[in-house]
N, CA, C and O atoms as CSV, one atom per row, in Angstrom:
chain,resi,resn,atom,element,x,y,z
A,1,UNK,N,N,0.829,-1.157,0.000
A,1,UNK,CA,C,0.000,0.000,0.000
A,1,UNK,C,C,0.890,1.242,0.000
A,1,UNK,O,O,1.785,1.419,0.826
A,2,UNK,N,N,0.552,2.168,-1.077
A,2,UNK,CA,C,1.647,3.407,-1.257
A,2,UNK,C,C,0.341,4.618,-0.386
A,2,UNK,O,O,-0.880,4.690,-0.530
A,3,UNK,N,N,1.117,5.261,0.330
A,3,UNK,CA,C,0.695,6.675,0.517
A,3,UNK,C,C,1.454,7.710,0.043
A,3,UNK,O,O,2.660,7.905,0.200
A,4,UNK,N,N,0.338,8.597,-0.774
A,4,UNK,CA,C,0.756,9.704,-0.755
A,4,UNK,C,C,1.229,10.945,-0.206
A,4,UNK,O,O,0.214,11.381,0.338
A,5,UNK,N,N,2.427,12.037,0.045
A,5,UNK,CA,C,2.545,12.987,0.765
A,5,UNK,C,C,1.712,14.186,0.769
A,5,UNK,O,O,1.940,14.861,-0.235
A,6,UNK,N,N,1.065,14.559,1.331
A,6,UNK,CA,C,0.310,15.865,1.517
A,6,UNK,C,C,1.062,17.340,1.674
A,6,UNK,O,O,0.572,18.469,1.715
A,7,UNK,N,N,2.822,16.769,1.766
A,7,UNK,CA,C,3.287,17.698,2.460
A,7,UNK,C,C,3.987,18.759,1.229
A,7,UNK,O,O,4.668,18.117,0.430
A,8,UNK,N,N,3.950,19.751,1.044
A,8,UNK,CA,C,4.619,20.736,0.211
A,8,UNK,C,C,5.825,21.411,0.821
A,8,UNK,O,O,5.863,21.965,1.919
A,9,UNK,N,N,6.738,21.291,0.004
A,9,UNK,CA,C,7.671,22.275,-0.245
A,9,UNK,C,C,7.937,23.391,-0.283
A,9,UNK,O,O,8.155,23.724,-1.447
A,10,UNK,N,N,8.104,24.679,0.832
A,10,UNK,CA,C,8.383,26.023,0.461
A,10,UNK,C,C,9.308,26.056,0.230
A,10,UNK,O,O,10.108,25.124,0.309
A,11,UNK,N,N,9.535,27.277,-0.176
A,11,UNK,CA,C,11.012,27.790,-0.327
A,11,UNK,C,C,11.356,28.885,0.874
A,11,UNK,O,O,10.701,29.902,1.102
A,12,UNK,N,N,12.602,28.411,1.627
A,12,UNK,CA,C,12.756,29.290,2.694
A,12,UNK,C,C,13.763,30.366,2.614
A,12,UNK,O,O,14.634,30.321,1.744
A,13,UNK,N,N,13.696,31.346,3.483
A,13,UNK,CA,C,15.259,32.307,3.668
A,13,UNK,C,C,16.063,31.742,4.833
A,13,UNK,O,O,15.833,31.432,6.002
A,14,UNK,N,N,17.128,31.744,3.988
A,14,UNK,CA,C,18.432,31.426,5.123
A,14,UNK,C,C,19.086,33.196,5.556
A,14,UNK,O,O,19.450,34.165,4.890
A,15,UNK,N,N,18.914,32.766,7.558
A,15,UNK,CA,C,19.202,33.554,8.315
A,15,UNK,C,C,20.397,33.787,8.307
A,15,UNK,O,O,20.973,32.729,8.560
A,16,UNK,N,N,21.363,34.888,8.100
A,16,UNK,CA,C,22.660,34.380,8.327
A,16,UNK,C,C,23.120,35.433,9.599
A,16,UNK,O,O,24.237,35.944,9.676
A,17,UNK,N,N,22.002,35.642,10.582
A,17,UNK,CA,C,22.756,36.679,11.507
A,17,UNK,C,C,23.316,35.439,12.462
A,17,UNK,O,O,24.461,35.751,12.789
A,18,UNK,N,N,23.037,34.439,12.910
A,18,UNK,CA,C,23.991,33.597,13.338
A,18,UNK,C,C,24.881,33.057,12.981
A,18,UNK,O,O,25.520,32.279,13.688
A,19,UNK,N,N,25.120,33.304,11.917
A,19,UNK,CA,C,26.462,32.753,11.354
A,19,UNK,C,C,27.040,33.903,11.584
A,19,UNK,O,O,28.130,33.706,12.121
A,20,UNK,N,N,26.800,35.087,11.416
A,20,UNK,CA,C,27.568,36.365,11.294
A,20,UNK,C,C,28.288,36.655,12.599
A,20,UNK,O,O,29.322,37.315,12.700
A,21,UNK,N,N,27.387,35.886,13.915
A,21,UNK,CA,C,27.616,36.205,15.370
A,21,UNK,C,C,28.640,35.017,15.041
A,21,UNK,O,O,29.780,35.457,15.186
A,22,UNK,N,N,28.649,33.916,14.722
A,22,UNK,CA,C,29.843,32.757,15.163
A,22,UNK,C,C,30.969,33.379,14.106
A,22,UNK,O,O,32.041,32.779,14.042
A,23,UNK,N,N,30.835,34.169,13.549
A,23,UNK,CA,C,32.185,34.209,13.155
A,23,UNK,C,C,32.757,35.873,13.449
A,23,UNK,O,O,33.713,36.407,12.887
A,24,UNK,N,N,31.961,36.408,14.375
A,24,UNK,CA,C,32.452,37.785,15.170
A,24,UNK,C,C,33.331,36.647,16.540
A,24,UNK,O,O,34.505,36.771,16.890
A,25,UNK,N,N,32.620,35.914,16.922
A,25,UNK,CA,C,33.192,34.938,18.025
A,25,UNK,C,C,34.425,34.525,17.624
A,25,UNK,O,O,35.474,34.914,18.137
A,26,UNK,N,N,34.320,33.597,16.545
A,26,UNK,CA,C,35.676,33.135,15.700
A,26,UNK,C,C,36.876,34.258,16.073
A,26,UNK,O,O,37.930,34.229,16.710
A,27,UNK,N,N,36.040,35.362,15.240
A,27,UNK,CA,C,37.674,36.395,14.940
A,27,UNK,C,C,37.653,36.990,16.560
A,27,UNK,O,O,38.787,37.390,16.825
A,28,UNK,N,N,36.857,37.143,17.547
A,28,UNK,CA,C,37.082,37.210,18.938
A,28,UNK,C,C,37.983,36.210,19.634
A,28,UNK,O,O,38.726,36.567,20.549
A,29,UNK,N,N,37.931,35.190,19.284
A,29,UNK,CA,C,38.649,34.308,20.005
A,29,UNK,C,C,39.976,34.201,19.610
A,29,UNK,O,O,40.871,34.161,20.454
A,30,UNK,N,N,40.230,34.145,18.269
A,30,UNK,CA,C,41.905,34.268,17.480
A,30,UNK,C,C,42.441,35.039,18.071
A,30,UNK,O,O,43.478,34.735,18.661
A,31,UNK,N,N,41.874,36.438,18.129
A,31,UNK,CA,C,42.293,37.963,18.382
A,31,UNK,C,C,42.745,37.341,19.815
A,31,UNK,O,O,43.967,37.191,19.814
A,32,UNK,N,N,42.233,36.991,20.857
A,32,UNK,CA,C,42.740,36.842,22.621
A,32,UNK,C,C,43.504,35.700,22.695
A,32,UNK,O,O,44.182,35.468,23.696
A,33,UNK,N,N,43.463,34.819,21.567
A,33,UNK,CA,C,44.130,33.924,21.799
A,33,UNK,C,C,45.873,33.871,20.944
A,33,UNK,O,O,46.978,33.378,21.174
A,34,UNK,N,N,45.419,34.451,20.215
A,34,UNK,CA,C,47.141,34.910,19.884
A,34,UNK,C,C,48.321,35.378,20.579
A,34,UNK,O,O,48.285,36.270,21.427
A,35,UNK,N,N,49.436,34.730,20.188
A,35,UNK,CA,C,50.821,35.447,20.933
A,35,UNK,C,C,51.039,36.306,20.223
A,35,UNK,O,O,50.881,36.212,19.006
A,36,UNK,N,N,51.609,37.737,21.038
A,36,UNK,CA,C,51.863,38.544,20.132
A,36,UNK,C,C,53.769,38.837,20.756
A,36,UNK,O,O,54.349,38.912,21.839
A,37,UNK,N,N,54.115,38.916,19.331
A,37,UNK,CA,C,55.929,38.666,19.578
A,37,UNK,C,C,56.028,40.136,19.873
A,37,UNK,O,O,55.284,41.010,19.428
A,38,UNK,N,N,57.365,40.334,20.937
A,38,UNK,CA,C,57.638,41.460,21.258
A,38,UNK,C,C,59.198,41.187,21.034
A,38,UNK,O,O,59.574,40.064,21.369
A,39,UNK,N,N,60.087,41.995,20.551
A,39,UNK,CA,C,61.485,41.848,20.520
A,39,UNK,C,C,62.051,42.014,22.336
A,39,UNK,O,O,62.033,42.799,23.284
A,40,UNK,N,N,62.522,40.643,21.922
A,40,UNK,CA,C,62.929,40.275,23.217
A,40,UNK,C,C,64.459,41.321,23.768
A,40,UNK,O,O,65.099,41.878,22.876
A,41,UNK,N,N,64.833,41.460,24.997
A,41,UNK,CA,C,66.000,41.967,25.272
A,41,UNK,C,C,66.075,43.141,26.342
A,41,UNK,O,O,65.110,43.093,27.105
A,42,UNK,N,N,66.986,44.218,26.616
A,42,UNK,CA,C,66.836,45.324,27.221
A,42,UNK,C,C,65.649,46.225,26.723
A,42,UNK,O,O,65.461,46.386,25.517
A,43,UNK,N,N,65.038,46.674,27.458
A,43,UNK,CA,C,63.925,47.854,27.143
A,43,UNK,C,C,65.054,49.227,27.423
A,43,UNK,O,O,65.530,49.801,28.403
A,44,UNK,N,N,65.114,49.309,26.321
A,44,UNK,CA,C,65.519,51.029,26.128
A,44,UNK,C,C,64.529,51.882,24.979
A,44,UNK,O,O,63.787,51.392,24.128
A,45,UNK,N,N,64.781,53.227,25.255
A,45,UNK,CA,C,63.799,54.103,23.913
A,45,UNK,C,C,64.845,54.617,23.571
A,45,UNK,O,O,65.664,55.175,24.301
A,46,UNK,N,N,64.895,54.432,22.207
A,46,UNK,CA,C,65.595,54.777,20.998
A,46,UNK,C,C,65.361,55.915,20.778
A,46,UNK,O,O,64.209,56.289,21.000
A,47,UNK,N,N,66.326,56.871,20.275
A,47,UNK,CA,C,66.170,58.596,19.921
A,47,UNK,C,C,65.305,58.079,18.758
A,47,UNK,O,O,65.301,56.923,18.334
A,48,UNK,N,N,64.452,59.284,18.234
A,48,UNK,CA,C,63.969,58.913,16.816
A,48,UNK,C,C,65.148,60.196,16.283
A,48,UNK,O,O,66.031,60.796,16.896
A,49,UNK,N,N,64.667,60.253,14.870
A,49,UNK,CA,C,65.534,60.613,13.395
A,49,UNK,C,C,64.202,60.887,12.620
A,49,UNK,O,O,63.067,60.430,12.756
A,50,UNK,N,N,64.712,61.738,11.816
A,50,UNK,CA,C,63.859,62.420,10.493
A,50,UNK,C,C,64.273,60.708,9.362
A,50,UNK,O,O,63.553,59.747,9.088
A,51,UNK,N,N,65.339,60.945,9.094
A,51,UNK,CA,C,66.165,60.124,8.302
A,51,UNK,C,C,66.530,58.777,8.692
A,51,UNK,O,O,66.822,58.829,9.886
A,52,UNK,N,N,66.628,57.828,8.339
A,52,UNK,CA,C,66.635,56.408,8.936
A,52,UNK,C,C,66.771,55.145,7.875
A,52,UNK,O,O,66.111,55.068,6.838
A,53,UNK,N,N,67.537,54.374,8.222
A,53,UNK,CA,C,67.243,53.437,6.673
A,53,UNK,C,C,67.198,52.064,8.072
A,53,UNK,O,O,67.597,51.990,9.234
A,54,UNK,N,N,66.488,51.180,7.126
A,54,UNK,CA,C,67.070,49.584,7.672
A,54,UNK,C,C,68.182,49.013,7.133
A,54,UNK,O,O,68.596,49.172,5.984
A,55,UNK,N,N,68.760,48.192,8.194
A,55,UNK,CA,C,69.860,47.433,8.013
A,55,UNK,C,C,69.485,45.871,7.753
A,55,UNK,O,O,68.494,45.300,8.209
A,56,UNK,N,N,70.424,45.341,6.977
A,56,UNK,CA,C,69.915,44.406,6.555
A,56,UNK,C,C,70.753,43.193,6.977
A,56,UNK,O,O,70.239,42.092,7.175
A,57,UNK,N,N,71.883,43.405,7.087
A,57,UNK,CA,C,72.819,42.383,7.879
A,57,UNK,C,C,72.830,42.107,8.493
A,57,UNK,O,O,71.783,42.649,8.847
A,58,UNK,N,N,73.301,41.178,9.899
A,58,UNK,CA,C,73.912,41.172,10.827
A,58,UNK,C,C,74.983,41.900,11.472
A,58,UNK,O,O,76.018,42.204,10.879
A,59,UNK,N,N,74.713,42.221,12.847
A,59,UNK,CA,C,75.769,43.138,13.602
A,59,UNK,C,C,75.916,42.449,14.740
A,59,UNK,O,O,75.380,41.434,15.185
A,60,UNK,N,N,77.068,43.477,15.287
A,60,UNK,CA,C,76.684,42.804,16.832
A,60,UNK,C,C,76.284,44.267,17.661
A,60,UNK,O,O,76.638,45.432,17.839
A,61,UNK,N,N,75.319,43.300,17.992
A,61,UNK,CA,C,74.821,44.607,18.559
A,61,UNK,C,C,75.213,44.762,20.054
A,61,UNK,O,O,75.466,43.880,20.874
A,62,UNK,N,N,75.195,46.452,20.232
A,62,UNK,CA,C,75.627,46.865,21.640
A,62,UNK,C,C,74.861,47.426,22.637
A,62,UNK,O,O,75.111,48.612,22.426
A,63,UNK,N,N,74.187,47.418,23.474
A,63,UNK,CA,C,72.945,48.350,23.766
A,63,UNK,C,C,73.337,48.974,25.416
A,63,UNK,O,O,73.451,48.465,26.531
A,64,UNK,N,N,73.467,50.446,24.797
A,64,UNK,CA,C,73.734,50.900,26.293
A,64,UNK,C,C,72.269,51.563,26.883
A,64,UNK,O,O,71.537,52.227,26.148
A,65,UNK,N,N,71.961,51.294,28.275
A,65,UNK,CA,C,70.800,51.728,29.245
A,65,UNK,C,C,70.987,53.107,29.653
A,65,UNK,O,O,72.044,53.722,29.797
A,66,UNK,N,N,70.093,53.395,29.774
A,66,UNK,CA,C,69.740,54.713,30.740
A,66,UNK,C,C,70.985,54.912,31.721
A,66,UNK,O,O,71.428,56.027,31.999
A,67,UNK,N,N,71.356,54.052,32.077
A,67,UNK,CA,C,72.079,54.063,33.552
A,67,UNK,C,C,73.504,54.239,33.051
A,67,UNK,O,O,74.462,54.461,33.792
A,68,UNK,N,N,73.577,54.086,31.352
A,68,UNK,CA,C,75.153,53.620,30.910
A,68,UNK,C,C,75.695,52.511,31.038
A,68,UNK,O,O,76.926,52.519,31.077
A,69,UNK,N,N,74.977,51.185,31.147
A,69,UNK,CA,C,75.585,49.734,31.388
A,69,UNK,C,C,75.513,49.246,29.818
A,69,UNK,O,O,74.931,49.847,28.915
A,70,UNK,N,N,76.007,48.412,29.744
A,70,UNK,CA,C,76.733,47.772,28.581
A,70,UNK,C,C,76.242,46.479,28.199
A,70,UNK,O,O,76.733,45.586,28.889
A,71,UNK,N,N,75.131,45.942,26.997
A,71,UNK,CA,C,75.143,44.632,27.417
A,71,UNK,C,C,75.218,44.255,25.786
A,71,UNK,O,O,74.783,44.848,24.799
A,72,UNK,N,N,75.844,43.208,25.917
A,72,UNK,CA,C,75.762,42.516,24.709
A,72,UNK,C,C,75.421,41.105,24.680
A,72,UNK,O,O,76.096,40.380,25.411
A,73,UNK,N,N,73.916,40.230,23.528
A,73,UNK,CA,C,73.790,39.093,23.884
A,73,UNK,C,C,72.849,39.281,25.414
A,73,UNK,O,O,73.201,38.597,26.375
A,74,UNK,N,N,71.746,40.168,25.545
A,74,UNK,CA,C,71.630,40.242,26.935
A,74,UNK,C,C,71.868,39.979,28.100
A,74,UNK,O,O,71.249,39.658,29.114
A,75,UNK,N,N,73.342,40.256,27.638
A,75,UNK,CA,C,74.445,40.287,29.187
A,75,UNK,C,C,75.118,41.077,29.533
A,75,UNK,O,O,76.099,41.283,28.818
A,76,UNK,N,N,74.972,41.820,30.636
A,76,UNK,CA,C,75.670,43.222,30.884
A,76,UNK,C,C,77.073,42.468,30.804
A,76,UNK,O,O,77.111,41.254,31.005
A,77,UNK,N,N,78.439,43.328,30.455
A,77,UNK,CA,C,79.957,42.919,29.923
A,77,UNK,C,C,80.429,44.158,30.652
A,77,UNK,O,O,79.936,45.286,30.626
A,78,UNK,N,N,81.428,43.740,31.271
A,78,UNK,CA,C,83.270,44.741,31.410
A,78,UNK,C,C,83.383,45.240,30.257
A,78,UNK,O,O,82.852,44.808,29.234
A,79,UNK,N,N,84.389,46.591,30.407
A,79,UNK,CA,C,84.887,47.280,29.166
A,79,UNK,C,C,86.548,46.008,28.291
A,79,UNK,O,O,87.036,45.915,27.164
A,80,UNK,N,N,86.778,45.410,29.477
A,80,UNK,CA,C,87.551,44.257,28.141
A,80,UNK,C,C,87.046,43.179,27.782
A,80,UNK,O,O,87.784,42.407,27.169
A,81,UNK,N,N,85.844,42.838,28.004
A,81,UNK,CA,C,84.999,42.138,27.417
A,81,UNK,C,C,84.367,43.084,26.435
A,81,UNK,O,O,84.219,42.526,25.348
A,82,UNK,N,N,84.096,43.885,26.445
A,82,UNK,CA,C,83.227,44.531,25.118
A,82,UNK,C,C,84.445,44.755,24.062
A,82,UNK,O,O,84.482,44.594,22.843
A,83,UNK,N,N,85.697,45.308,25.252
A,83,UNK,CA,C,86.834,45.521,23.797
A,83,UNK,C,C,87.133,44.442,23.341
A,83,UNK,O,O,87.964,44.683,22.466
A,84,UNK,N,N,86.917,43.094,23.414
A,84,UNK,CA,C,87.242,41.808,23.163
A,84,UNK,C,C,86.685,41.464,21.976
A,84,UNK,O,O,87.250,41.119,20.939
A,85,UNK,N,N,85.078,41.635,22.304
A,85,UNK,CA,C,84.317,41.250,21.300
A,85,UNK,C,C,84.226,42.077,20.603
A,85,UNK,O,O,83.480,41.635,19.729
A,86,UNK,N,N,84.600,43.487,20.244
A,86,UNK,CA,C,84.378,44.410,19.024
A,86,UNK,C,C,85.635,43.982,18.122
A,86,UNK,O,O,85.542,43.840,16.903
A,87,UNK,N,N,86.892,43.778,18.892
A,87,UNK,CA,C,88.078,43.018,18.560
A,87,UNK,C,C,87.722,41.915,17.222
A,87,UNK,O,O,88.055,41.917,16.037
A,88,UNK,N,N,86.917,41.039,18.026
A,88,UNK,CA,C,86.848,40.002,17.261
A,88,UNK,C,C,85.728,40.060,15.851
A,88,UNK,O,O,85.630,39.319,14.873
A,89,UNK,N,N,84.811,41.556,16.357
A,89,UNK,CA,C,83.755,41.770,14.840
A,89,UNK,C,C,84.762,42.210,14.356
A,89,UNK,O,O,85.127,41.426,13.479
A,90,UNK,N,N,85.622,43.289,14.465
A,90,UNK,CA,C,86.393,43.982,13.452
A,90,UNK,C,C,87.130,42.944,12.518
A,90,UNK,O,O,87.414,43.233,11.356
A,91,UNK,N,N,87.461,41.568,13.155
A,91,UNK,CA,C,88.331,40.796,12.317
A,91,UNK,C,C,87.221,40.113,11.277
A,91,UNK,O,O,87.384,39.713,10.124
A,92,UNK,N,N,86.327,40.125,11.909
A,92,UNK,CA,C,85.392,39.056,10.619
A,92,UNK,C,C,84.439,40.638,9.797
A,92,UNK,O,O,83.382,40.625,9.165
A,93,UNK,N,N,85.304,41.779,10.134
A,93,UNK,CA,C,84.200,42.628,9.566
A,93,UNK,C,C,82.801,42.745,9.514
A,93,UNK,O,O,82.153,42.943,8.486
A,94,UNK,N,N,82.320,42.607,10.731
A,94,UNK,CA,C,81.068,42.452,11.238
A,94,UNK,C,C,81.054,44.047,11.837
A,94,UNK,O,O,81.801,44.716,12.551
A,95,UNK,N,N,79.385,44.325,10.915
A,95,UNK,CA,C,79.038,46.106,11.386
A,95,UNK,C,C,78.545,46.149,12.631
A,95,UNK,O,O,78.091,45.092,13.068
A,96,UNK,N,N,78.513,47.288,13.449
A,96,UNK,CA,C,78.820,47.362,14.559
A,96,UNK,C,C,77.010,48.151,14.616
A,96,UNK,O,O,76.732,48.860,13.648
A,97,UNK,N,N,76.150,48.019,15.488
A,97,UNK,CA,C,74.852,48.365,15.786
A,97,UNK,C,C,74.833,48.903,17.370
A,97,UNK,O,O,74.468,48.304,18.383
A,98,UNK,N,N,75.262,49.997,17.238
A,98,UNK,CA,C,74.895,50.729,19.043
A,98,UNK,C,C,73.636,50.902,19.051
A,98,UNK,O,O,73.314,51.762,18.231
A,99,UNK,N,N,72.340,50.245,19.898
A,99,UNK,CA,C,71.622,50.850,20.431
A,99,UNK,C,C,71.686,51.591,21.880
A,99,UNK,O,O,71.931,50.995,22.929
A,100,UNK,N,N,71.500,52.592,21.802
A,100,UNK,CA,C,71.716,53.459,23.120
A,100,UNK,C,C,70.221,54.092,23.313
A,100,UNK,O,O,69.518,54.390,22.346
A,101,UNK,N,N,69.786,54.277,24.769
A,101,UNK,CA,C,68.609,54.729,25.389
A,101,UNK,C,C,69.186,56.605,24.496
A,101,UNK,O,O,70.182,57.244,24.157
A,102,UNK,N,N,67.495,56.674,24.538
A,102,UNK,CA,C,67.914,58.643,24.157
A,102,UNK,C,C,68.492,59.234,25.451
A,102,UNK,O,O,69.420,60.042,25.469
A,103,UNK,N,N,67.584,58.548,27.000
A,103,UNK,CA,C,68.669,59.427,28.092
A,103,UNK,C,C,70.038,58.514,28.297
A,103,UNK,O,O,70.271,58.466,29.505
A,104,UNK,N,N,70.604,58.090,27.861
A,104,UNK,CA,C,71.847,57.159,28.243
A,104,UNK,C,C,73.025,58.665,28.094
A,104,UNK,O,O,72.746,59.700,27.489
A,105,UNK,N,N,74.304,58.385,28.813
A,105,UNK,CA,C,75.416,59.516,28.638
A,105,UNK,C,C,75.693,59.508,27.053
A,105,UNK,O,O,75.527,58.474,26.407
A,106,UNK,N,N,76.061,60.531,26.541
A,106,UNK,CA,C,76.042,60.828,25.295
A,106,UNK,C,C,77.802,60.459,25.033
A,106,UNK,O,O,78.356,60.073,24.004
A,107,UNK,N,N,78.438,60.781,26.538
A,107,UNK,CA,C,79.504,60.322,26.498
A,107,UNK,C,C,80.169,59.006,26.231
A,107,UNK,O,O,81.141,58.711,25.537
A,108,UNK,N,N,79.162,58.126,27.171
A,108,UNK,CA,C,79.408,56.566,26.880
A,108,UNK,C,C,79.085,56.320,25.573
A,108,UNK,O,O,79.504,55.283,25.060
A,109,UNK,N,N,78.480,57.012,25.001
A,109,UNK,CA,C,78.403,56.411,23.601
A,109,UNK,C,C,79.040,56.682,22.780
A,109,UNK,O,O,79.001,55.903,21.828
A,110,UNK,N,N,80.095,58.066,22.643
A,110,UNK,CA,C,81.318,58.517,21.692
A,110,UNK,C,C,82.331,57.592,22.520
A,110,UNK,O,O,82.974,56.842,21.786
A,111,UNK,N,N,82.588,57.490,23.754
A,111,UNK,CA,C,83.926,56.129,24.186
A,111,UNK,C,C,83.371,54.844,23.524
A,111,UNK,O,O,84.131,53.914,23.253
A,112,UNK,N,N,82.041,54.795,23.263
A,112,UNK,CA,C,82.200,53.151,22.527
A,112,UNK,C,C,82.338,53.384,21.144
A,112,UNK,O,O,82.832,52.503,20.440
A,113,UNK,N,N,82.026,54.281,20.739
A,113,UNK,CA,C,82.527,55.044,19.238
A,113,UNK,C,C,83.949,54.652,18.908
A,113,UNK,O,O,84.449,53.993,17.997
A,114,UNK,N,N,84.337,55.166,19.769
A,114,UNK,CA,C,86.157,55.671,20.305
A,114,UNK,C,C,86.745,54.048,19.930
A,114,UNK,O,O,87.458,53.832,18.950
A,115,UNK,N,N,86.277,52.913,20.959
A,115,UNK,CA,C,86.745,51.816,21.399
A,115,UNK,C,C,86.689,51.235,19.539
A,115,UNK,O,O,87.659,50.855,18.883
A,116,UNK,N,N,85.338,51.336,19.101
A,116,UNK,CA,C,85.278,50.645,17.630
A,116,UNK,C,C,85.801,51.378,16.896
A,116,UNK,O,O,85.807,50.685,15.878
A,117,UNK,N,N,86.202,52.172,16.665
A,117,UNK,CA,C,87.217,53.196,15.943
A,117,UNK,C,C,88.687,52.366,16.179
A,117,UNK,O,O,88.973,51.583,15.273
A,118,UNK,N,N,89.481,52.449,17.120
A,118,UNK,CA,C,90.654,52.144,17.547
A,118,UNK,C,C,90.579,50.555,17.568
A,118,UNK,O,O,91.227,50.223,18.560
A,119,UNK,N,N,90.174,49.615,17.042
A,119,UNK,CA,C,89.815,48.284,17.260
A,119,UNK,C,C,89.644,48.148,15.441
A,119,UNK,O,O,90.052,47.108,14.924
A,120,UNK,N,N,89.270,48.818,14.898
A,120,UNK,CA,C,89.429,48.664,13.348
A,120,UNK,C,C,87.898,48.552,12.778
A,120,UNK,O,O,87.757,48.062,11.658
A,121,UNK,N,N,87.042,48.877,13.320
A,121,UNK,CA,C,85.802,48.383,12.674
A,121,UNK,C,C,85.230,49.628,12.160
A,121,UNK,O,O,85.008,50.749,12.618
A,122,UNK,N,N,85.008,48.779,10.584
A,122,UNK,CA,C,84.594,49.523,9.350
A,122,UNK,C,C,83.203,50.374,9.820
A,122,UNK,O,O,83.053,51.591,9.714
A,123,UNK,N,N,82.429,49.603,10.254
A,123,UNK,CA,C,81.168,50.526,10.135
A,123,UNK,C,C,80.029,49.867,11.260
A,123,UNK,O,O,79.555,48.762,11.526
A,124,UNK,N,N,79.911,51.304,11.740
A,124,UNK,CA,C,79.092,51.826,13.174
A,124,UNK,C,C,77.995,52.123,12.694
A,124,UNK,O,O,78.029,52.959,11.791
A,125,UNK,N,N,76.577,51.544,13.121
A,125,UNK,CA,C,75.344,52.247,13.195
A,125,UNK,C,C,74.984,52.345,14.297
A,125,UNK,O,O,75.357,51.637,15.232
A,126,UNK,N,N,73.868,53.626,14.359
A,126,UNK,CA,C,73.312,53.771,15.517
A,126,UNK,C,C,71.701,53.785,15.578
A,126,UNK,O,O,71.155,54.566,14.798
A,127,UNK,N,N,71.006,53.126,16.289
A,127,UNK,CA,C,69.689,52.637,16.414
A,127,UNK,C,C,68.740,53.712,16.876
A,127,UNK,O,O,68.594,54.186,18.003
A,128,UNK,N,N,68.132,53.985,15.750
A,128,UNK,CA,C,66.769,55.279,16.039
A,128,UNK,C,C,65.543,54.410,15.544
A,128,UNK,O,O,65.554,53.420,14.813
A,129,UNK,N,N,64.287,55.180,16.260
A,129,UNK,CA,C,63.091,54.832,15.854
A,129,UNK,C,C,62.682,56.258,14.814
A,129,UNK,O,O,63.095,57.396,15.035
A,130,UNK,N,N,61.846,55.884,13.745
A,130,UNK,CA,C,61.280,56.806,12.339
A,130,UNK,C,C,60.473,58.291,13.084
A,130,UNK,O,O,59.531,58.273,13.877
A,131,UNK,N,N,60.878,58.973,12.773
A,131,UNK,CA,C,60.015,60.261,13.713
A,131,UNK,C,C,59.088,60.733,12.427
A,131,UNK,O,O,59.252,61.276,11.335
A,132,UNK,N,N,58.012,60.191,13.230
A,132,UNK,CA,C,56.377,60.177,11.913
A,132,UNK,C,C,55.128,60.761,12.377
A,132,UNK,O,O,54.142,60.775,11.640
């Protein structure tokens, strides 16, 4: 025995404000759940500059603090440990990257000038943020 269906077919609208809410949720949840990378190391503020280029090599970098301490490799160093290792960039010709705090002595930073000067190394940069 066959029965027939009585039942008809509309045609419906698809709602999409719930979909619209699960995917405000979606991009809510990515957003809090993400790591966000911070360059790891000493917190110093960099002078800014009108003028500025990026560097594209490797250096070794030097970063003097507020206070005038010295660290390289985030490890505060002696002055014959720093003259050691500028020693040893100058021989592989490795450019030299001072970051210095804007309040750091202006002095400590022409004696480390001084030190990579007299040690043989070709070329000194110094680390600014873009003044925009």
């Amino acid at each position: 025995m066959r029965f027939k269906r009585r039942v008809s077919l509309e045609k419906g609208n698809l709602d999409i404000a719930p979909l619209i809410d699960v995917i405000f949720l979606l991009l809510i949840f990515f957003m809090l759940t993400s790591s966000f990378i911070f360059q790891p190391g000493i917190k110093i503020n960099l002078p800014k500059a009108l003028t500025s280029e990026v560097i594209q090599r490797e250096n070794l970098i030097i970063v003097i603090t507020e206070d005038s301490s010295v660290y390289i490799d985030e490890r505060a160093i002696d002055k014959e440990e720093l003259s050691s290792r500028v020693k040893i960039a100058a021989q592989q010709s490795k450019p030299i990257l001072i970051k210095a705090d804007r309040n750091a002595s202006l002095g400590r930073v022409v004696e480390l000038w001084d030190l990579c000067r007299v040690e043989g190394v070709q070329k000194i940069n110094i680390a600014t943020t873009q003044n925009r």
